[in-house]
C-alpha positions in Angstrom: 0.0 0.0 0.0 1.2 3.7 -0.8 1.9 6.6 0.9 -1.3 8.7 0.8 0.7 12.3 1.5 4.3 11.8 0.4 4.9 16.0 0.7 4.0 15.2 4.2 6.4 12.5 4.9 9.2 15.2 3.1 8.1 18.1 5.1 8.4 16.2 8.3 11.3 14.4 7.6 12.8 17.6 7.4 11.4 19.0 10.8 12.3 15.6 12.6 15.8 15.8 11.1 16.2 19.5 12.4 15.4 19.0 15.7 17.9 16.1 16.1 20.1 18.5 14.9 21.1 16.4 11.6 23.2 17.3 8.7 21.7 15.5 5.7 18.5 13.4 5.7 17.0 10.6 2.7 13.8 10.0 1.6 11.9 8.1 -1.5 12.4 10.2 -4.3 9.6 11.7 -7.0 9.4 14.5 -9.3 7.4 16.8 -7.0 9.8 16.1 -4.2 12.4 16.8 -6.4 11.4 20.6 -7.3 10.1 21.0 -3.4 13.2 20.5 -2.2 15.0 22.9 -5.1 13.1 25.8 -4.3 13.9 25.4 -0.8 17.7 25.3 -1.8 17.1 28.5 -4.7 15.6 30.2 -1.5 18.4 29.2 1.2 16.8 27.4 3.2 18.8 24.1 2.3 22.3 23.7 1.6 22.4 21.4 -1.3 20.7 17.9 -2.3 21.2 14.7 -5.0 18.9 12.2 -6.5 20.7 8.5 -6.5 19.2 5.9 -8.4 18.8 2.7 -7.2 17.0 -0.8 -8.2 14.0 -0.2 -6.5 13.8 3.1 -7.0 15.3 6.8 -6.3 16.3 8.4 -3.2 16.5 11.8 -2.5 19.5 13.3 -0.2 18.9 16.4 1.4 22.2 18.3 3.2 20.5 20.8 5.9 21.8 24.4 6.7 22.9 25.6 9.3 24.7 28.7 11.0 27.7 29.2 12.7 26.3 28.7 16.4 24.3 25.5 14.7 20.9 26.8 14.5 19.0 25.7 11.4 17.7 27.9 8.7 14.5 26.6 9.0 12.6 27.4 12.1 9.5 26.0 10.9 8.1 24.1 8.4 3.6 23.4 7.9 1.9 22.0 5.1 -0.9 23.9 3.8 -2.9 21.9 1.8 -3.4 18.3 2.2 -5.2 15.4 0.2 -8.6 16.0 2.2 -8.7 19.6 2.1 -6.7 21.6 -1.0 -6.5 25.0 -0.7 -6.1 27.2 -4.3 -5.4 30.7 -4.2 -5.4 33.5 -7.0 -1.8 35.7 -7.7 -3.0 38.1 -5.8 -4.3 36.1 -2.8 -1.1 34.1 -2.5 0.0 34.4 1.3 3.1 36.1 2.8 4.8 33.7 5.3 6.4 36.0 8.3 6.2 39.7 6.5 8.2 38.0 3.6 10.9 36.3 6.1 9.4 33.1 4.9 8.0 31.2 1.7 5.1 30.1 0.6 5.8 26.8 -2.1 3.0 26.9 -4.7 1.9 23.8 -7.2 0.8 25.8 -10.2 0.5 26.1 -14.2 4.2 27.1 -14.5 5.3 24.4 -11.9 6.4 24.4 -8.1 7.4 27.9 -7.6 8.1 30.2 -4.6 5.9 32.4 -3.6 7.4 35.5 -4.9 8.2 33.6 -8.3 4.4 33.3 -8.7 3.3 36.8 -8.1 5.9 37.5 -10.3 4.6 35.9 -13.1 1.0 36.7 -12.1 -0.1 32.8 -11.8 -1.9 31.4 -8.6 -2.3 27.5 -7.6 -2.3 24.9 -4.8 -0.4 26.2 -1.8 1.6 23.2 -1.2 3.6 24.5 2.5 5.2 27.2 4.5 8.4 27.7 5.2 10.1 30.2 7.5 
């Protein structure tokens, strides 16, 4: 049987891996994962990450950031929408996450984008998490 929210399982791999103060984590790879995880690195959040392929699939490997005295970028991390309830917002409508300290991750026509990339090109969508 299948995962029924695999952004889920990401976002709180990441959290749990934060907290136990961890430098990299690994999860099941897939495409949406994939471009979650690059516009956390575009926007800092995460240091860097790789995609290894593997018999029975891909994994993904995610290197965490952190500052000099060890705290992480991330402070916190909380999925929006979910498979029971979706939430769609227009370009205008798209939330700012901390007065624009965090992101907002966005599923739309264009792709996953950032929050800012979206207003930007005027295109709304599924807000897929939070991140600040």
């Amino acid at each position: 049987m299948g995962m029924t929210d695999p952004i889920a399982d990401l976002l709180t791999r990441i959290r749990n891996a934060l907290k136990a103060r961890h430098e990299s984590l690994s999860c099941p790879s897939s495409k949406m994962k994939v471009r979650v995880v690059e516009v956390l690195k575009q926007s800092g959040f995460v240091r860097d990450f790789r995609e290894e392929e593997l018999e029975t699939g891909s994994i993904l490997h995610v290197e965490l950031r952190y500052d000099d005295d060890r705290h992480p970028a991330i402070s916190g991390i909380r999925r929006v929408s979910t498979p029971g309830r979706r939430v769609y917002v227009k370009s205008r409508e798209i939330p700012r996450v901390r007065n624009g300290l965090g992101i907002s991750i966005l599923s739309t026509s264009r792709g996953i984008l950032a929050d800012k990339e979206a207003r930007a090109a005027c295109v709304g969508g599924e807000v897929i998490c939070s991140v600040w």
